[in-house]
C-alpha positions as CSV (number, residue, x, y, z in Angstrom):
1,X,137.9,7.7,-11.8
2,X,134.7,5.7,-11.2
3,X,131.3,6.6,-10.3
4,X,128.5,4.1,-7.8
5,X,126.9,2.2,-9.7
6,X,123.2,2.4,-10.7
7,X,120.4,2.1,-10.3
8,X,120.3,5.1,-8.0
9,X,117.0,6.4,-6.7
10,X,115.8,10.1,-5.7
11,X,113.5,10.1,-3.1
12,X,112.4,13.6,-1.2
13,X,112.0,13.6,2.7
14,X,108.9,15.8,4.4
15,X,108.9,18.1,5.8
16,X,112.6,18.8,5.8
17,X,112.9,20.0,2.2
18,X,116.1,17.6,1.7
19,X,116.1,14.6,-0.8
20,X,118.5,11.7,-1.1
21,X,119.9,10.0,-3.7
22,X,120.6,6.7,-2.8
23,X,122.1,3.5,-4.8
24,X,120.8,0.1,-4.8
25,X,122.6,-0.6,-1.2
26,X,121.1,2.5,0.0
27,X,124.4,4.5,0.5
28,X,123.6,8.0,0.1
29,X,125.0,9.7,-3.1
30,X,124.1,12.9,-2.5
31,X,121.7,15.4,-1.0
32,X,119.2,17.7,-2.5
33,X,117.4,20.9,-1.5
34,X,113.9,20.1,-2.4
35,X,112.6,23.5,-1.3
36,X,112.1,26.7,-3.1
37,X,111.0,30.2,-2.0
38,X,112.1,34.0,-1.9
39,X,114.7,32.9,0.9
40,X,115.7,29.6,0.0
41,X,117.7,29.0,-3.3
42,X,117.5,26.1,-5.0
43,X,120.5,24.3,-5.0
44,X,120.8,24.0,-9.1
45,X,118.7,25.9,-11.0
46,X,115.7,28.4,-10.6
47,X,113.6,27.8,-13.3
48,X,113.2,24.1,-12.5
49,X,111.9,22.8,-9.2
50,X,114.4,21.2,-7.1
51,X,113.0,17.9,-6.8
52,X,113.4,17.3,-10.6
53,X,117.0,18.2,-10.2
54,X,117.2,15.4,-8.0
55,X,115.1,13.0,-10.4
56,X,117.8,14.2,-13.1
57,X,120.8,13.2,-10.8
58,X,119.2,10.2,-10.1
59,X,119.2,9.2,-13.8
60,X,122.7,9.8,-14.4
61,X,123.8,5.9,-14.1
62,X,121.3,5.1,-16.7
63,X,122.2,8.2,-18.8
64,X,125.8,7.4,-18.9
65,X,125.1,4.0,-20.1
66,X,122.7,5.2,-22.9
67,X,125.7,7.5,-23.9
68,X,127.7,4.2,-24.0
69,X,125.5,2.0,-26.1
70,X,125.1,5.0,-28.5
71,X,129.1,5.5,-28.8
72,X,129.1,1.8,-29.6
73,X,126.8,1.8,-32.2
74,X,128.7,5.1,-33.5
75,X,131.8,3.0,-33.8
76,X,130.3,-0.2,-36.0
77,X,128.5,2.2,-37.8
78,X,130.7,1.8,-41.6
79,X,129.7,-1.9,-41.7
80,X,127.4,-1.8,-44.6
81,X,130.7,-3.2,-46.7
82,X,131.7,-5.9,-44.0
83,X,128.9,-8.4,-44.4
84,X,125.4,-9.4,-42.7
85,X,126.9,-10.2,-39.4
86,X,128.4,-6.7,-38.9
87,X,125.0,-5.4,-40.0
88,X,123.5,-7.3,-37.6
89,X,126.0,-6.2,-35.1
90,X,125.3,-2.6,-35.2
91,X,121.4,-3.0,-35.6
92,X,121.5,-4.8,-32.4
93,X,124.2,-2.4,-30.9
94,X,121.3,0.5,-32.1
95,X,118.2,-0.9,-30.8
96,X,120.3,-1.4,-27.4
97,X,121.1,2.7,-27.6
98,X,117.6,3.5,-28.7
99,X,116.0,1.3,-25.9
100,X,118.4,2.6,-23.4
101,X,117.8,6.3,-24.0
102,X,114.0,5.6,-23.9
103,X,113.6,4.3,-20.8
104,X,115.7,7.3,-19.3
105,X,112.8,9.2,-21.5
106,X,110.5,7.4,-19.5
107,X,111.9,7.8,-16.1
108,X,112.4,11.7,-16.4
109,X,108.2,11.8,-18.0
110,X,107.0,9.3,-14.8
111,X,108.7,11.3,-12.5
112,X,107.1,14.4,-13.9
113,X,110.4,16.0,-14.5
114,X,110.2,16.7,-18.7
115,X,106.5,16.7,-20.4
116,X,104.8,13.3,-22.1
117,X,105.0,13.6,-25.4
């Protein structure tokens, strides 16, 4: 099974309380109910507002390939017998994981979904 590629993008349409998650072609991925209130449920969760669900959705192409560059590095990880170049290997196969999962970081914080820390 695949999955669109990224980058997708959340963005929330007013006044109609519905966001879109588009890709890069701007074919819709999916739709999110922006509003909350006493006779609307959100669509995911109630103790988060709905438009950072759709922030969080939006991120999943760049989460999934943070998960990748970290199971990569997880599998060169024994190379501290096999010589500099595997070292090298996995540091750079690291840094990529690292870098990846901090600019998801960053997405989620600029879009005001999780806290700056």
């Amino acid at each position: 099974m695949m999955h669109t590629p990224g980058p997708w993008v959340f963005s929330k349409s007013e006044p109609s309380g519905w966001g879109l998650i588009v890709d890069s072609h701007e074919n819709i991925i999916a739709n999110v109910n922006t509003e909350t209130g006493p006779d609307i449920p959100p669509l995911v969760s109630t103790k988060m507002p709905c438009t950072g669900n759709g922030e969080i959705m939006a991120a999943a192409p760049d989460m999934l390939a943070a998960l990748l560059a970290f199971e990569k590095a997880a599998h060169l990880g024994n190379v501290w017998d096999d010589g500099s170049e595997a070292c090298l290997e996995w540091l750079a196969a690291s840094d990529d994981a690292v870098a990846k999962c901090n600019a998801v970081l960053q997405r989620l914080r600029d879009a005001g979904v999780i806290a700056h820390e």
